[in-house]
C-alpha positions as CSV (number, residue, x, y, z in Angstrom):
1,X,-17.5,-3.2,-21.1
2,X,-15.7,-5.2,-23.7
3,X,-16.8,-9.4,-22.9
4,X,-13.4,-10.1,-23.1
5,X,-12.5,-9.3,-19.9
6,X,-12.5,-11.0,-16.5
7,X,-12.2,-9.6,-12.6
8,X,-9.8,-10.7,-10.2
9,X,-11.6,-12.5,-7.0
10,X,-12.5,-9.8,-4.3
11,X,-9.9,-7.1,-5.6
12,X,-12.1,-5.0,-8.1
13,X,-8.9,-5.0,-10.4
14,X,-10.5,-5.7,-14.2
15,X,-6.9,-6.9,-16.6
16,X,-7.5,-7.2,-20.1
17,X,-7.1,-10.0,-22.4
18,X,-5.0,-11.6,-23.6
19,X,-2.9,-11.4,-20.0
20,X,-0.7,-8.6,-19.6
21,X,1.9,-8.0,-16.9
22,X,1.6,-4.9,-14.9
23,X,3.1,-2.8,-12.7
24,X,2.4,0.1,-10.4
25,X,3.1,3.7,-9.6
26,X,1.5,6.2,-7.9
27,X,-2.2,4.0,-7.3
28,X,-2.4,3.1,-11.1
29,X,-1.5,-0.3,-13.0
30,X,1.2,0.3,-15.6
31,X,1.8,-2.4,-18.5
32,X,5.3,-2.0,-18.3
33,X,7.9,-3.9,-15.7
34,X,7.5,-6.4,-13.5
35,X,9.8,-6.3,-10.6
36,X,11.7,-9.9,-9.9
37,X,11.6,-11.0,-6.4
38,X,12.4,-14.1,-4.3
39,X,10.9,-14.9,-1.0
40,X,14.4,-14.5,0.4
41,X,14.5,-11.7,-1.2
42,X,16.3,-8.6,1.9
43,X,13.7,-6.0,2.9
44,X,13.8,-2.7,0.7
45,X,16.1,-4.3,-2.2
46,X,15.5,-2.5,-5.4
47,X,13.8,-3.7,-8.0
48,X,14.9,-6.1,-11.0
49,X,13.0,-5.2,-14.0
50,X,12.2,-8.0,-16.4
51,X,10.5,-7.9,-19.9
52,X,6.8,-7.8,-19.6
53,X,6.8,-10.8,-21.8
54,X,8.4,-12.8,-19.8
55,X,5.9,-14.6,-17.2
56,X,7.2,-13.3,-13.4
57,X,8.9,-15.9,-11.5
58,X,7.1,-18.5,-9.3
59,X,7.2,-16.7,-5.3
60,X,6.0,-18.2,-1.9
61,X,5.0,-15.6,0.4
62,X,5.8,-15.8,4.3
63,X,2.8,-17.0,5.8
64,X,3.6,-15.0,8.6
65,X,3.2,-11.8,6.8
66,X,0.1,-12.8,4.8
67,X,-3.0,-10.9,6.2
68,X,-6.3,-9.7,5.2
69,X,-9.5,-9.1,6.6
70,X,-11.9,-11.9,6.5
71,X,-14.2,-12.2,3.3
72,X,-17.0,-13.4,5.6
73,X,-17.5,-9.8,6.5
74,X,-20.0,-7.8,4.9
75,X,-18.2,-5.0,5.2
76,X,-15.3,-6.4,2.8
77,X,-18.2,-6.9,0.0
78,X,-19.3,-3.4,0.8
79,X,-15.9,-1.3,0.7
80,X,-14.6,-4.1,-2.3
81,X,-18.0,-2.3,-4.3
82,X,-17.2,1.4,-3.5
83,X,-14.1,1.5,-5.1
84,X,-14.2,1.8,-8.9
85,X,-11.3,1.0,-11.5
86,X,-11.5,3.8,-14.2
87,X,-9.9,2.4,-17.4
88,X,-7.1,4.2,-19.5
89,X,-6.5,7.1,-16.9
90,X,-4.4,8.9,-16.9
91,X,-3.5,7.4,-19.8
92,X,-4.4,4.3,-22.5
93,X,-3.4,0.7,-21.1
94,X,-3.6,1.7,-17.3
95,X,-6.8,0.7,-14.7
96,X,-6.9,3.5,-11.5
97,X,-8.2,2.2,-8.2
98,X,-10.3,4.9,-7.1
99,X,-11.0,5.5,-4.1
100,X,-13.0,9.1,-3.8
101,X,-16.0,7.0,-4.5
102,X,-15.5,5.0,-1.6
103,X,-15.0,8.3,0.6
104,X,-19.1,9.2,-0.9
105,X,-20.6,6.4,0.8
106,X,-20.3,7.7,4.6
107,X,-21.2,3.8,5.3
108,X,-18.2,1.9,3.7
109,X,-15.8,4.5,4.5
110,X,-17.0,3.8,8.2
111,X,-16.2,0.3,7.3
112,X,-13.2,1.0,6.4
113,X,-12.1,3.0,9.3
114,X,-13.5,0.6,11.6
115,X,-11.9,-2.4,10.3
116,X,-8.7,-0.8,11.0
117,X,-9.4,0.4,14.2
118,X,-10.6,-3.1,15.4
119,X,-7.5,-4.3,15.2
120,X,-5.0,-2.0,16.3
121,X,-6.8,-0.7,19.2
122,X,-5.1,-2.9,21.2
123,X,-1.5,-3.4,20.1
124,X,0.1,-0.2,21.9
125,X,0.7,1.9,18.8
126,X,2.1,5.6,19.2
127,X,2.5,6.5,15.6
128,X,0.0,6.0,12.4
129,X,2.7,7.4,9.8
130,X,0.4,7.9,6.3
131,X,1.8,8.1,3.0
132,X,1.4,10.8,0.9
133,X,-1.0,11.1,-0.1
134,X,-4.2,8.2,0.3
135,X,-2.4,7.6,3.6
136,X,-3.3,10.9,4.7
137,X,-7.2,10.0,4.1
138,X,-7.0,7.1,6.3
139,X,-4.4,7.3,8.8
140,X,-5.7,10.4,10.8
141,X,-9.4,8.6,11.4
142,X,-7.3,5.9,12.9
143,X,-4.7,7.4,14.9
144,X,-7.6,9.3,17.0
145,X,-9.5,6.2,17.5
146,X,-7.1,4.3,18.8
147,X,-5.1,7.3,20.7
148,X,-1.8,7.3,18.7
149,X,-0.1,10.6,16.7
150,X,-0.2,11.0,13.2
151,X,2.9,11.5,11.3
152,X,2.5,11.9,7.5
153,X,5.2,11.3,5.2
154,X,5.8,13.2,2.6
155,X,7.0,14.1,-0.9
156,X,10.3,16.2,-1.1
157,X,10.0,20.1,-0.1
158,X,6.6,19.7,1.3
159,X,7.3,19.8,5.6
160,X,8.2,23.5,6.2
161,X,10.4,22.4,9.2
162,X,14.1,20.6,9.4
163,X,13.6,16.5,8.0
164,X,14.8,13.2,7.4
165,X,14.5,11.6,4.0
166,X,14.4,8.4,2.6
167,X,14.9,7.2,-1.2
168,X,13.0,4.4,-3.0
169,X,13.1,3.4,-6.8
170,X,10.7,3.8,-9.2
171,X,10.5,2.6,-12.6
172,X,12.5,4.7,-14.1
173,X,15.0,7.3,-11.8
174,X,14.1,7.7,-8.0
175,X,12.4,9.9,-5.6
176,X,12.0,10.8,-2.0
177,X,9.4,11.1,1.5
178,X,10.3,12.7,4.3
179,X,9.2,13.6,7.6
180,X,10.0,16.2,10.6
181,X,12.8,15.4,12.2
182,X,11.7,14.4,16.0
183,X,8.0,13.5,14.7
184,X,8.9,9.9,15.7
185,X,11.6,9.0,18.5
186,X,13.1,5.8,19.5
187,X,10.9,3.4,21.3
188,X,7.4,4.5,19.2
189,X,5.6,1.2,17.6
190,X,4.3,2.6,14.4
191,X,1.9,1.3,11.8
192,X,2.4,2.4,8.6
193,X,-0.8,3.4,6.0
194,X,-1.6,3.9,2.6
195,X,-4.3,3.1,0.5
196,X,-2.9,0.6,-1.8
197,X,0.1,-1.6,-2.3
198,X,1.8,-2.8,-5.5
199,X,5.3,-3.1,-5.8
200,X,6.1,-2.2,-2.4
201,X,8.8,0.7,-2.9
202,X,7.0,3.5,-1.0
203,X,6.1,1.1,1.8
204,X,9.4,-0.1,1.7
205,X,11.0,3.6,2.2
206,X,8.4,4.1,5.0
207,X,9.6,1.3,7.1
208,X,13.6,2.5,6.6
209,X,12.3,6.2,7.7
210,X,11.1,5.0,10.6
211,X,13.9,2.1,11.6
212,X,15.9,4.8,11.3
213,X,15.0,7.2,13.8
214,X,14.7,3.5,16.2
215,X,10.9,3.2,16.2
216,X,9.7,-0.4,15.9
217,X,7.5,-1.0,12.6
218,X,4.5,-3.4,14.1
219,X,2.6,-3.6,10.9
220,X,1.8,-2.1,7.3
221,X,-1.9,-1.7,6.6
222,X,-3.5,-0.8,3.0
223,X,-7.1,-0.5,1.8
224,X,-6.2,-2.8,-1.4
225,X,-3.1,-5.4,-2.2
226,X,-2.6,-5.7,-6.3
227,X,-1.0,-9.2,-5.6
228,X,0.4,-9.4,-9.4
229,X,2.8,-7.4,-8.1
230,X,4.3,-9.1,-5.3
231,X,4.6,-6.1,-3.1
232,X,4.6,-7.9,0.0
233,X,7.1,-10.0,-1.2
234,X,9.3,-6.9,-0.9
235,X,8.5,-5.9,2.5
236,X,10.6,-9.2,3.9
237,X,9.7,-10.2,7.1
238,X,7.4,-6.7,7.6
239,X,3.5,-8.1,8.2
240,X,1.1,-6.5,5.9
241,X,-2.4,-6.1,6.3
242,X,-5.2,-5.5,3.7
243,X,-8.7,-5.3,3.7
244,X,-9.2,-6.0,-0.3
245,X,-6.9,-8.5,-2.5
């Protein structure tokens, strides 16, 4: 590995220098557009694009919303070392987060799991909804531990019976989830899972799903936060939880 290079603390995230601005879709870093984002900024608002020259405006997150897993856990240290960033996939200038690796080691995936299930076990959830598709992996685990459905979302022309959509941006054009219509009724208290958040847009998209069919959105949970990218600034007043960041 080039010397010229430095880690971020506890995130396993490796960015070249000099610094480059990045930005996220589908669980890789992308050196292209930084979204522009206030802390007063309305839940789900679309994203602003600036130059990635230009440095990204200075943000204060809610306190309220920001929460990880303690770092005094050895479990952290032993998930955080699972997960391996392959550079320049699936293409030149981006880092992946991958995760299969951690799904090899039977112990830290337990970790993982665990972690999760600690603490929602007691906070009356009736939905785990998992995003397509790293939500999957981890939601399904959880939602039988702690006695709740699983409801995944998906991409478009995936669910086989009638469904509900929802649209997010992406860097350049739009796309969809979905998921059964009468998965999730009024009155569920759902926590949302995926195994990473960046920008925020397919959290985001999760959340409207749900508020729209009336069930109450207690919390978000991901694996790993890429905090360059202010997702959770985008989520509003929507807690997030992480175990890595």
């Amino acid at each position: 590995m080039n010397m010229n290079t430095l880690k971020t603390f506890n995130s396993n995230v490796i960015f070249p220098k000099p610094h480059i601005l990045f930005s996220h879709t589908a669980n890789f870093i992308n050196p292209l557009k930084l979204p522009s984002l206030t802390p007063s900024t309305p839940t789900c608002q679309k994203l602003q694009p600036i130059s990635a020259s230009t440095p990204p405006p200075t943000t204060t997150r809610h306190c309220s919303s920001h929460m990880a897993a303690p770092t005094s856990d050895d479990r952290i240290a032993r998930i955080t070392s699972a997960i391996r960033v392959i550079p320049d996939f699936p293409k030149p200038g981006i880092l992946f987060q991958d995760i299969t690796t951690l799904l090899l080691d039977p112990v830290a995936f337990k970790d993982t799991i665990d972690l999760f299930v600690e603490r929602y076990k007691d906070k009356n959830i009736s939905v785990v909804a998992g995003v397509e598709a790293r939500g999957f992996i981890f939601g399904p685990p959880i939602a039988l531990a702690i006695g709740a459905k699983f409801v995944p979302m998906r991409k478009p022309n995936k669910l086989p019976g009638p469904v509900i959509s929802e649209e997010y941006s992406l860097e350049y054009g739009t796309d969809k989830i979905e998921m059964h219509v009468g998965a999730v009724e009024a009155g569920d208290r759902a926590l949302v899972i995926d195994d990473l958040i960046a920008t925020g847009g397919t959290l985001c998209a999760a959340i409207s799903l749900l508020e729209r069919v009336g069930a109450q959105v207690v919390e978000c949970a991901c694996v790993i936060e890429l905090p360059e990218l202010k997702g959770r600034d985008r989520l509003g007043d929507k807690p997030l939880f992480v175990l890595i960041s």
